[in-house]
SEDRENSE-118496 format. One record per residue (C-alpha): x, y, z; residue number from 1. Coordinates in pm, 1 decimal. Layout:
        c1        c2        c3  resi
         X         Y         Z   NUM
...
This chain:
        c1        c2        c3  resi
   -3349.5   -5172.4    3965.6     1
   -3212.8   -5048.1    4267.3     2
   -2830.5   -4998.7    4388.4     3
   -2875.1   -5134.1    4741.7     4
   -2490.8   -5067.5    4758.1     5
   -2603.0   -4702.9    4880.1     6
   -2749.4   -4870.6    5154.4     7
   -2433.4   -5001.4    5312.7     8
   -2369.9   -4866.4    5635.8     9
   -2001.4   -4856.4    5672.6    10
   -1866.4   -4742.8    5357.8    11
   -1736.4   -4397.2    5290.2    12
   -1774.8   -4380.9    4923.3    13
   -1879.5   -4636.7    4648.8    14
   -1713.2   -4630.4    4285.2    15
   -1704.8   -4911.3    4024.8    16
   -1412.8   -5032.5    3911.3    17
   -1285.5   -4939.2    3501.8    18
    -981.9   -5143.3    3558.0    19
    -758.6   -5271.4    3825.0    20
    -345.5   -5369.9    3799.8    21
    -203.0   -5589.4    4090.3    22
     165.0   -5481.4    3952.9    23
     207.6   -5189.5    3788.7    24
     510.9   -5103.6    3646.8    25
     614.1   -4708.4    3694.0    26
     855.9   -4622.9    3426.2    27
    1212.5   -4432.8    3612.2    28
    1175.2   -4106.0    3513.5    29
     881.6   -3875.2    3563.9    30
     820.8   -3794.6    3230.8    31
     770.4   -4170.2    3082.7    32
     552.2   -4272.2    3379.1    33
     288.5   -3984.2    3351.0    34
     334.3   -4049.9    2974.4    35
     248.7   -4421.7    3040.6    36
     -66.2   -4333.5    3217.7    37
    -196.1   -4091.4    2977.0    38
    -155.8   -4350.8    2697.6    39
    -388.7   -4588.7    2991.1    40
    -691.0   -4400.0    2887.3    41
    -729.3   -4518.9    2539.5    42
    -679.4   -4890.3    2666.0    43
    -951.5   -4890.3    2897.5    44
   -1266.8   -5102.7    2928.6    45
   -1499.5   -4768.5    2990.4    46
   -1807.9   -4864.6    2832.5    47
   -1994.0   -5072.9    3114.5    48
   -1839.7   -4867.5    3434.6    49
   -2023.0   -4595.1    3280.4    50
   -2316.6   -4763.2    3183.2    51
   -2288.6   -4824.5    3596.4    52
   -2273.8   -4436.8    3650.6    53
   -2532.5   -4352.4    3408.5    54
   -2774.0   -4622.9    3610.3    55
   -2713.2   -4494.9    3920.8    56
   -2738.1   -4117.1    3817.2    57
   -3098.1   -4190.5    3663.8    58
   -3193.3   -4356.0    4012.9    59
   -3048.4   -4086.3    4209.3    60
   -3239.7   -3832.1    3985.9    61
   -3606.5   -4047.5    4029.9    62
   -3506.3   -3987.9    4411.0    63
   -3446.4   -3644.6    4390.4    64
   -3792.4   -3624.6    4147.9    65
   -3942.8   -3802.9    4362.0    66
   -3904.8   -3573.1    4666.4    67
   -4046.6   -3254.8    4494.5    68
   -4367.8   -3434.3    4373.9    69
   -4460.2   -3470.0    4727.9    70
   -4357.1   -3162.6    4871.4    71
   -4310.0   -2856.4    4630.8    72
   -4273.9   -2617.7    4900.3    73
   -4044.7   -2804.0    5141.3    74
   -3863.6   -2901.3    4867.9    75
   -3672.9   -2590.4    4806.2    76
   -3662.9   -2521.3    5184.1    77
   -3465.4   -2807.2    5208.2    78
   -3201.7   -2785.3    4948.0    79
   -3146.9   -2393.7    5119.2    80
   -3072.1   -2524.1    5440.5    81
   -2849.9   -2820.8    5244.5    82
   -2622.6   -2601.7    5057.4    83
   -2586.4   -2389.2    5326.7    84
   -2492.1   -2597.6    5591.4    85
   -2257.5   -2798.3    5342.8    86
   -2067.9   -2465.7    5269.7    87
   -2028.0   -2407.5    5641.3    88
   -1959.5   -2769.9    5752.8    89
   -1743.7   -2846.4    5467.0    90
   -1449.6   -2594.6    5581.8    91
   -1400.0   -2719.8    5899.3    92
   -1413.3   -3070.1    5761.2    93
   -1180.4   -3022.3    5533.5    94
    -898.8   -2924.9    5794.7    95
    -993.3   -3279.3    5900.4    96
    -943.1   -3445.8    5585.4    97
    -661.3   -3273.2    5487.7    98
    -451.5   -3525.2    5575.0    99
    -591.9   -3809.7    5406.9   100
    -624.2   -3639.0    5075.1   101
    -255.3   -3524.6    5092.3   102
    -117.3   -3852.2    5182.1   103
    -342.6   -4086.8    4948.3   104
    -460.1   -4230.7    5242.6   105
    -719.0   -4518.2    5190.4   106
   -1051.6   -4298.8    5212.2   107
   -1091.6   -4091.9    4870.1   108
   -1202.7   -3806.1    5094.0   109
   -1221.5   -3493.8    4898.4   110
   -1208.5   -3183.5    5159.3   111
   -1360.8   -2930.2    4862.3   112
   -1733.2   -2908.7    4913.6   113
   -1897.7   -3089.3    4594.6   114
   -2214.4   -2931.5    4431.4   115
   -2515.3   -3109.4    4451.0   116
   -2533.0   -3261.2    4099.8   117
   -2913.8   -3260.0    4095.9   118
   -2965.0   -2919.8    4201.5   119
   -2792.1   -2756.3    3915.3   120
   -2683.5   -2968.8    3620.3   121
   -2858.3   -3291.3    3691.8   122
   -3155.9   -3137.9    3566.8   123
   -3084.4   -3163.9    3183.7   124
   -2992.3   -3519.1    3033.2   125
   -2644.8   -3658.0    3043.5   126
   -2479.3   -3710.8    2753.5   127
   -2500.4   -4092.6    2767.4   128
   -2839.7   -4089.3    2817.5   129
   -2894.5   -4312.8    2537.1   130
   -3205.2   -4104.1    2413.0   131
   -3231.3   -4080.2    2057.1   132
   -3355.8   -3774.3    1884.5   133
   -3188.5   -3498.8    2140.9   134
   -2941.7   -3415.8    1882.4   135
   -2767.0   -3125.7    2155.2   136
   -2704.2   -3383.2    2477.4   137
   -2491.2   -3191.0    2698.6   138
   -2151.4   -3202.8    2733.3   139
   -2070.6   -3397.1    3083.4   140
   -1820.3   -3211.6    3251.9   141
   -1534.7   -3426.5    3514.7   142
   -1276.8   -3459.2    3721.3   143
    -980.5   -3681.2    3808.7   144
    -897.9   -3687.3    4182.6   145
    -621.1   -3922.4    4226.8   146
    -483.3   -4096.4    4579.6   147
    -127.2   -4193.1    4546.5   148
      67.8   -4375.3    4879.7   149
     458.9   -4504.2    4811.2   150
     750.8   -4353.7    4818.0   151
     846.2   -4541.0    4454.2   152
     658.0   -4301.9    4240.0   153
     858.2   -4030.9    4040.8   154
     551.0   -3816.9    4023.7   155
     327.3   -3631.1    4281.3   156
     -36.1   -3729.9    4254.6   157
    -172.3   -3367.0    4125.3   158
      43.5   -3422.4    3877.3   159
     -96.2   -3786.9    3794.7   160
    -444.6   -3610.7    3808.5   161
    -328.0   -3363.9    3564.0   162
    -185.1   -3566.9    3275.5   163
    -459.3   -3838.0    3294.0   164
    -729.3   -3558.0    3335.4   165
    -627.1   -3440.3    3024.3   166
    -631.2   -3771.7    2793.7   167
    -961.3   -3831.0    2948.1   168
   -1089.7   -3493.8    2820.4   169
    -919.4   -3591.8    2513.2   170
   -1071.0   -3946.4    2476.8   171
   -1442.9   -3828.5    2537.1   172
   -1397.1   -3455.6    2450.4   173
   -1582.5   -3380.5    2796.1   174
   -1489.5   -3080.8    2980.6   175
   -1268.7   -3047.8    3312.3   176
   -1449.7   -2855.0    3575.9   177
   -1291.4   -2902.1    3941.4   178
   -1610.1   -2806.6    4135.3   179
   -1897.6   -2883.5    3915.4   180
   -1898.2   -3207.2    3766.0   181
   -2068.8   -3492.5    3656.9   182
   -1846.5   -3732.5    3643.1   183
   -1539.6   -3777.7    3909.3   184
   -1252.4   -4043.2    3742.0   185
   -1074.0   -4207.8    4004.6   186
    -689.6   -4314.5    4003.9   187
    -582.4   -4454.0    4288.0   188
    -247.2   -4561.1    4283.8   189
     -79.7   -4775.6    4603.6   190
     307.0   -4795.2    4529.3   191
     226.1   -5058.6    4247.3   192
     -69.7   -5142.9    4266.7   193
    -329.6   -4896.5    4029.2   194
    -718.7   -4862.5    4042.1   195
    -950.0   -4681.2    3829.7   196
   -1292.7   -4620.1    3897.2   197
   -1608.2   -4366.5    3876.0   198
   -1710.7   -4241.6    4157.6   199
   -2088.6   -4330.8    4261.2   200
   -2162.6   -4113.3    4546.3   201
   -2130.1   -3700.0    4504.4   202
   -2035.5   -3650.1    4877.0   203
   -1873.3   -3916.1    5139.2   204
   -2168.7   -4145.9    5287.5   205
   -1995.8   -4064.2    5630.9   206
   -2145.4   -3749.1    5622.4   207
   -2521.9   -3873.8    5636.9   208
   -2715.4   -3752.2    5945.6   209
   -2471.0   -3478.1    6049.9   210
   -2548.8   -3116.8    6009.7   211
   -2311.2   -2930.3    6250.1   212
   -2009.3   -3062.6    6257.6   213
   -1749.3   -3011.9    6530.0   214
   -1392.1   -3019.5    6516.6   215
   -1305.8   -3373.6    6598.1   216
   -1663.3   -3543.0    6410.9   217
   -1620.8   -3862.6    6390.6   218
   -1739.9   -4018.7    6068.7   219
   -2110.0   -4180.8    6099.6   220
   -1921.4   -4529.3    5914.2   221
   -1654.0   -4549.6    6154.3   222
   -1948.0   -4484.7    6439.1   223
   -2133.6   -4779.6    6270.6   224
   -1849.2   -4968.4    6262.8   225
   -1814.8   -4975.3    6631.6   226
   -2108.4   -4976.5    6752.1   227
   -2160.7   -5310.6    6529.2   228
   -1874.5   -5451.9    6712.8   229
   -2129.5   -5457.9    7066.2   230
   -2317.8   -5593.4    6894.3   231
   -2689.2   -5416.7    7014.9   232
   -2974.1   -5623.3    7144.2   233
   -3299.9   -5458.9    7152.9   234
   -3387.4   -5310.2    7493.7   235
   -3016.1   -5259.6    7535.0   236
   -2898.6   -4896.0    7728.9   237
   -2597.7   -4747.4    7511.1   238
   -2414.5   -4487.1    7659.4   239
   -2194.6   -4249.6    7482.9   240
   -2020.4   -4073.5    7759.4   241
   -1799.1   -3821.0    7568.5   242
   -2024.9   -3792.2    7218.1   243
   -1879.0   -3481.6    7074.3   244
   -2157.9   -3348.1    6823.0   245
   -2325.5   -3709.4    6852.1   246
   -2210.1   -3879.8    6570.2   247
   -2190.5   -4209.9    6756.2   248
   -2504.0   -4188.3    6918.5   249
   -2723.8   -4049.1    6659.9   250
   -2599.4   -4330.8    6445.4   251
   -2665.8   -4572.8    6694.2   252
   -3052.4   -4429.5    6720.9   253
   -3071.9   -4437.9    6367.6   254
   -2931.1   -4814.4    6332.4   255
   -3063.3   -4998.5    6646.5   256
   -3382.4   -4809.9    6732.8   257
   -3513.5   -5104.6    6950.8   258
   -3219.1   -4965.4    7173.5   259
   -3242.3   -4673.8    7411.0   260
   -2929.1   -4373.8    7359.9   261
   -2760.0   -4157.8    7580.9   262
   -2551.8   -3952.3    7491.0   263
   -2300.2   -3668.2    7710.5   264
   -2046.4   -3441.1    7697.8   265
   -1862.3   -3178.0    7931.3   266
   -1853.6   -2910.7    7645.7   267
   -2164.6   -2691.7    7606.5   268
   -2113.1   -2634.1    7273.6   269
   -2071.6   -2978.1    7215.2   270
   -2408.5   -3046.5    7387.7   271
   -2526.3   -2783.5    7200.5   272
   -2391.9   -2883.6    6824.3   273
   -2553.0   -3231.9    6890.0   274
   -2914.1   -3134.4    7031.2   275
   -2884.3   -2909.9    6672.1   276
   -2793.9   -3232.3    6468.5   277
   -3086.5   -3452.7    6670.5   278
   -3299.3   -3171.2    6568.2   279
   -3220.2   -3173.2    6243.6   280
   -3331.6   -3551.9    6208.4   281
   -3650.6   -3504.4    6383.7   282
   -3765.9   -3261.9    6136.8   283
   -3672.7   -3496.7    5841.5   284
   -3832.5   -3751.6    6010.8   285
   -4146.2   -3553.6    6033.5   286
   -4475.1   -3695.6    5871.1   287
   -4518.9   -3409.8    5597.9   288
   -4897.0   -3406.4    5599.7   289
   -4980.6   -3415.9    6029.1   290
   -4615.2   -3225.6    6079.2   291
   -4616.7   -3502.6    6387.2   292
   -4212.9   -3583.4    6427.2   293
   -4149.6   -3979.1    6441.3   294
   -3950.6   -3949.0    6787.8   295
   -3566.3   -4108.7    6809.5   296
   -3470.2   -4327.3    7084.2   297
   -3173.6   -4065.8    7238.2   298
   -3125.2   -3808.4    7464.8   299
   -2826.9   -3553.0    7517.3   300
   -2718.9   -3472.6    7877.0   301
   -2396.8   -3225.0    7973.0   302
   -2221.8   -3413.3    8222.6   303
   -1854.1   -3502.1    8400.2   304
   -1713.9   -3826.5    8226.5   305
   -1597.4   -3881.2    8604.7   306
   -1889.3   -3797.7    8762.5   307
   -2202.9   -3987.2    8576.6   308
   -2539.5   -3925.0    8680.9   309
   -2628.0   -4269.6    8580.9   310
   -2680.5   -4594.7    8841.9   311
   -2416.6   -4854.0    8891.3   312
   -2451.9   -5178.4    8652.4   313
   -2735.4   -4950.0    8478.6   314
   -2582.0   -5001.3    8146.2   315
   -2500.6   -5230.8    7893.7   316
   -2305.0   -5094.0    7590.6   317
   -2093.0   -4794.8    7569.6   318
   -1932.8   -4653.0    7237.7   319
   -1697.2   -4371.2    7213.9   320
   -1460.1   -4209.2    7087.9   321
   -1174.4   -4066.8    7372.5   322
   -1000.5   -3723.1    7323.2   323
    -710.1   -3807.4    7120.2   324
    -492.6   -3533.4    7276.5   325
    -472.0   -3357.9    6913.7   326
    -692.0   -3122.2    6882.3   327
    -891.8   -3142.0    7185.1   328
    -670.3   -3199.9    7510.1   329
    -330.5   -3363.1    7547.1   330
    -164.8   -3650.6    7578.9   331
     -68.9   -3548.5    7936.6   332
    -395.4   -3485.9    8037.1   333
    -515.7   -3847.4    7910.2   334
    -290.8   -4026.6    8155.9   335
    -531.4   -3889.3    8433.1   336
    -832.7   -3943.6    8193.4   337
    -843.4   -4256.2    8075.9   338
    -796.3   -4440.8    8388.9   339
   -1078.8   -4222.0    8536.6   340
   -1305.4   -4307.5    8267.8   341
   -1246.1   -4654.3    8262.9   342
   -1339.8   -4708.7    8634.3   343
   -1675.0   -4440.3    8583.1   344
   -1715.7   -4663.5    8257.2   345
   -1702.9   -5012.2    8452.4   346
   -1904.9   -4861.6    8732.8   347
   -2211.8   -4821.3    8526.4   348
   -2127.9   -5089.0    8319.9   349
   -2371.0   -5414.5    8358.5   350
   -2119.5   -5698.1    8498.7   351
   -2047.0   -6000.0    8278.8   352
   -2263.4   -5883.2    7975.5   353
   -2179.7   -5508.5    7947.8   354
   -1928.2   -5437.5    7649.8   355
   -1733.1   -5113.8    7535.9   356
   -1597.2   -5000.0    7197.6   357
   -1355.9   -4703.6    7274.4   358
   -1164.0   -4531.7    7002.9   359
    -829.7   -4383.8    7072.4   360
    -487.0   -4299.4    6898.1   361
    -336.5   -4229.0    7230.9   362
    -225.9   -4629.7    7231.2   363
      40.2   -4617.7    7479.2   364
    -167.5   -4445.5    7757.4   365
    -514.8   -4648.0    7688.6   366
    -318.2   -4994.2    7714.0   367
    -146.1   -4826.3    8054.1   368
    -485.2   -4753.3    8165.5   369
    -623.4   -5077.0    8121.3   370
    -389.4   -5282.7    8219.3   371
    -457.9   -5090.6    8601.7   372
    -806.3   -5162.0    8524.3   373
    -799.2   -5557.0    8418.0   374
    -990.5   -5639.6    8741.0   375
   -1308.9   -5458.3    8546.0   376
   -1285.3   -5456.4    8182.2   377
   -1090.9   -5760.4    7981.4   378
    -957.5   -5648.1    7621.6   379
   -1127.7   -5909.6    7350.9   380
   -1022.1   -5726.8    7002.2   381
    -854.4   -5455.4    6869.0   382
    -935.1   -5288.4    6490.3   383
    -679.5   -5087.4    6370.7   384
    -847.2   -4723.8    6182.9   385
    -714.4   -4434.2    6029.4   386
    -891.3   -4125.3    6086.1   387
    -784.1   -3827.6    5974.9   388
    -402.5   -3965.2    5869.6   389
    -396.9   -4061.0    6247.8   390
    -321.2   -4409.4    6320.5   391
    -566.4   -4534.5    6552.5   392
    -747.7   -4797.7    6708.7   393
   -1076.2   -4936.1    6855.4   394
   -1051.8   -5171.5    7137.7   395
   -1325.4   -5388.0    7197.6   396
   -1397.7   -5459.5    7570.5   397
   -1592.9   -5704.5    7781.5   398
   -1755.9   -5626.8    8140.5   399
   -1587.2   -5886.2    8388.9   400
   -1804.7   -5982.0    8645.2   401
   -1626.4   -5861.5    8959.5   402
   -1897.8   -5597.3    9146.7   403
   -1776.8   -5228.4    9074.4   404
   -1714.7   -4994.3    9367.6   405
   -2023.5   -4808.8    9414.6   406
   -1958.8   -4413.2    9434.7   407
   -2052.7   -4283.8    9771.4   408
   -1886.4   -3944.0    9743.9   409
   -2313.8   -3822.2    9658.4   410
   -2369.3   -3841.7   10053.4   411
């Protein structure tokens, strides 16, 4: 059996569920509460959540098996280059994630790097194994990483972690270990509703296809997520004008490869960060035996969002994510911006089919923008996100068919 759950595109990390409560009532003081949810434990239906776990570690182990029959040598080479570019991405991704973890927000981001299970204690048998005869099964070590949002709670949610960390230790005499675990409890608590789970995936799924991450990387889910919303026909030209390190394109040429991918940027060292990641996926792409790369639909250009080198009505889908004004830019800047880019956008835009899916948390200005631009680009949805603890939002937009000004200012 396989989990095909793994295979979902826009999730950012699977767990199954131990037990769920709608309405959970939090005892007044802090004391009783955390009491109450260390007496949980013992009432909870573990067994088949971790029969769950146990299936999915014993696939993800055939996988990893799997990979060193073929190659021995490339093997290792690999897993080098994984751990350390995980060390190195994983600090500047955790500034990024910060926020969620801190505030319980919905994603059950963790912003400490995890160790590759596999590589170092996946290689013995788990305890649950279910093998008879192997009288000395390990001792699975865990963790409890708990998400709390609400301002009801009496408690903080390291200190939720804490106390039901250590009846779970107590209940299956399995040892606490922050950073190198084998199992990861989750308690999510949303004022009163409560969720417990087991994790199923070791690091966030957004981080698949990524190698150098920048400071504003947008998560390959959310970039799936959008780009879905265009909805990509084969043949179709999808531009992302301001990629970043290429998370929305590289997606996008992983996803829709009947579709052709540009992606640009101003920054060289954003250029430079995404030509590294697109390199990165042509050599796992590469046929081991002929060393032959299978090529990806894409191509990275530096270039002025204002200025593109690209023909009027040329293209039909662009996906992006505009500088929120945080960390790269400012909000006063994007009042110039965004109007800029829209017009540049609806120039090379194809009229009446060609659609947009732009990202931004700077609401106020983008709906400013567009409502100068209505004569070009018609909103037809908006999705509300969080990244990062931001509140933000992806507006969906339709080409009108009104002819765009063509640029003359090349002659």
């Amino acid at each position: 059996p396989s989990l095909q759950v793994h295979r979902l595109r826009s999730v950012d990390n699977l767990f199954v569920v131990v037990q769920e409560f709608k309405d959970y009532q939090f005892k007044e003081s802090k004391e009783d509460a955390l009491k109450d949810l260390e007496d949980l434990v013992k009432k909870l239906p573990w067994t088949d959540p971790l029969k769950v776990w146990e299936l999915n570690n014993s696939l993800k182990k055939k996988k990893t098996k799997r990979k060193k029959h073929n190659q021995q040598s490339s093997a290792s080479k690999e897993k080098l280059n994984d751990d350390g570019e995980e060390e190195r991405t994983d600090q500047k991704d955790a500034k990024e994630t910060g926020a969620e973890s801190q505030n319980g927000g919905d994603d059950t981001e963790q912003p400490e790097a995890k160790d590759e299970l596999h590589g170092g204690s996946g290689g013995e048998t788990k305890a649950g194994d279910g093998k008879k005869g192997e009288g000395d099964a390990k001792v699975l070590k865990f963790r409890v990483t708990c998400n709390r949002a609400g301002d009801k709670h009496s408690f903080t949610s390291n200190e939720a972690a804490r106390d039901f960390g250590g009846a779970v230790q107590e209940h299956f005499q399995w040892k606490a270990d922050m950073t190198n675990f084998d199992v990861e409890v989750l308690l999510n608590i949303h004022n009163n509703e409560v969720v417990v789970g087991i994790a199923l995936t070791e690091e966030s799924l957004h981080r698949r296809n990524i190698t150098h991450f920048g400071p504003t990387t947008l998560r390959s889910t959310l970039a799936y997520g959008m780009l879905r919303l265009c909805d990509p026909q084969p043949t179709d030209i999808i531009v992302d004008p301001m990629c970043g390190t290429g998370a929305i394109p590289i997606e996008g040429a992983m996803e829709w490869p009947s579709c052709y991918h540009i992606a640009g940027d101003n920054n060289p060292q954003a250029v430079k960060r995404a030509a590294n990641n697109i390199c990165s996926l042509l050599k796992k792409n590469e046929n081991k035996e002929s060393s032959t790369s299978v090529g990806i639909p894409l191509d990275i250009i530096q270039w002025d969002i204002c200025n593109l080198p690209l023909r009027t009505g040329s293209v039909d889908v662009i996906v992006t994510d505009m500088p929120f004004g945080k960390r790269i830019g400012s909000k006063k800047k994007n009042w110039d911006l965004y109007p800029a880019c829209l017009m540049e956008m609806g120039r090379i835009c194809t009229p009446g089919t060609g659609r947009a899916a732009l990202l931004t948390q700077d609401k106020k200005c983008f709906a400013k923008a567009l409502s100068r631009m209505g004569h070009i680009w018609r909103k037809s949805q908006t999705v509300w996100v969080n990244v990062g603890g931001l509140h933000a939002a992806v507006y969906l937009l339709k080409r009108t068919w009104e002819r765009a000004e063509i640029r003359r200012s090349f002659w």
